[in-house]
C-alpha positions in Angstrom: -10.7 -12.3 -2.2 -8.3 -14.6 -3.8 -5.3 -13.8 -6.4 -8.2 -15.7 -8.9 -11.0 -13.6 -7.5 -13.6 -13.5 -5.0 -14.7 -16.4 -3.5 -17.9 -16.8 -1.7 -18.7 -19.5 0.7 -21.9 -21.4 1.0 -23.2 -20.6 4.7 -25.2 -23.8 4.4 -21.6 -25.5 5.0 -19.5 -23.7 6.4 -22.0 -22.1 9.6 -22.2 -25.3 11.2 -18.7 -26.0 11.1 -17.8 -22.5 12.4 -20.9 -23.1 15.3 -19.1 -26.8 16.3 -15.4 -25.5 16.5 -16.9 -22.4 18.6 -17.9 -24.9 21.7 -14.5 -26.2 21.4 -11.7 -27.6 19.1 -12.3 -31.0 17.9 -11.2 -33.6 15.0 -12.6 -34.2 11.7 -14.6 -37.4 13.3 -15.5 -35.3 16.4 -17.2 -32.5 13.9 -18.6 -35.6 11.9 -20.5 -36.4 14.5 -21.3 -32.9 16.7 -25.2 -32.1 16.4 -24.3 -29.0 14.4 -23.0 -30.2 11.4 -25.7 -33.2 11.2 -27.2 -32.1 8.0 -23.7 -32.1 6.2 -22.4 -35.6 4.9 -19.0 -36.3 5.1 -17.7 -34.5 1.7 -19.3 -31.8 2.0 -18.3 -31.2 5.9 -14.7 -31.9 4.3 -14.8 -29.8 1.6 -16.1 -26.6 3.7 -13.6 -27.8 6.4 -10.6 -27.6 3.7 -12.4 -24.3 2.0 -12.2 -22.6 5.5 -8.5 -23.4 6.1 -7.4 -23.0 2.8 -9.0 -18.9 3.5 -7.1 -19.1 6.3 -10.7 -19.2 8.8 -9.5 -21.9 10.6 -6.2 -23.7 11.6 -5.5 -27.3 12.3 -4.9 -27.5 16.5 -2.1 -29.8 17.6 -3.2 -32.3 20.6 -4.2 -31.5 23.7 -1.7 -33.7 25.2 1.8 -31.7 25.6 0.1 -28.2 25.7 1.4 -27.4 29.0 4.9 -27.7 27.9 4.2 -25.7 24.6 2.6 -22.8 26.6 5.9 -22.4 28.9 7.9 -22.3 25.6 5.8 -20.0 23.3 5.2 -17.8 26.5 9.6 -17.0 26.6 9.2 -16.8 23.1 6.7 -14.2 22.8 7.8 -12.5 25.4 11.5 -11.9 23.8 9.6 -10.6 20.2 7.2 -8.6 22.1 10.1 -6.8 24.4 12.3 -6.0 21.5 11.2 -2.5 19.2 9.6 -3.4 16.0 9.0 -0.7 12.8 5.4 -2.0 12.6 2.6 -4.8 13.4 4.0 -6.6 10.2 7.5 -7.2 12.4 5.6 -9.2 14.7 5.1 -12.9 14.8 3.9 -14.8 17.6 4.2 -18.4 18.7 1.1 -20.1 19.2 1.2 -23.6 21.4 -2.1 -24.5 20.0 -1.2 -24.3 16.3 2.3 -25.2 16.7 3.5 -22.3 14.4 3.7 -18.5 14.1 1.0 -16.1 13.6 0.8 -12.1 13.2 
C-alpha cells in the first residue's frame, strides 16, 4: 500500500530478482547476468529492481571491501542503543554495516 494506493507487483519480475539476491548480494551487472533473471531484459530487471527498493523490499549493499571495519563500528553502536531503555520498538534504530545506514 502506497499514500496513492495499492500497488501490486508483477511476480514475473520481481521473483527472479528476489531468487538471485537470496544466494547472495550482487550488482546490477552481476543480477543481469545470474541464471535466474535470464528471461528478464535489462529494463525490465531495472525497473523491478527500482520498484522493489522504492517499496522498501530491498536495499542497495555497500562493498564487500571495508566490511570488517563497519561491523566493529556498528557492533559499539548497537550495543550503546540497545543497552539504553527505550518507550517502544519505534525508539530503536540499528546500524547496519551492510547498508551503511540505520534501520528499525
Amino acid at each position: 500500500m502506497t499514500p496513492a494506493g495499492e500497488l501490486s507487483l508483477d511476480a514475473h519480475a520481481y521473483a527472479p530478482v528476489l531468487d538471485a539476491l537470496a544466494r547472495t548480494p550482487m550488482t546490477f551487472d552481476e543480477m543481469a547476468r545470474a541464471p535466474e533473471t535470464q528471461r528478464l531484459d535489462r529494463p525490465h530487471l531495472r525497473q523491478a529492481v527500482f520498484g522493489m527498493a522504492a517499496l522498501g523490499n530491498i536495499a542497495p549493499a555497500l562493498p564487500a571491501d571495508g566490511d570488517e571495519a563497519r561491523r566493529g563500528g556498528t557492533a559499539r553502536f548497537n550495543h550503546s542503543v540497545l543497552s539504553r531503555p527505550t518507550a517502544g520498538p519505534a525508539d530503536t534504530v540499528l546500524a547496519s554495516p551492510v547498508l551503511g545506514s540505520g534501520s528499525r
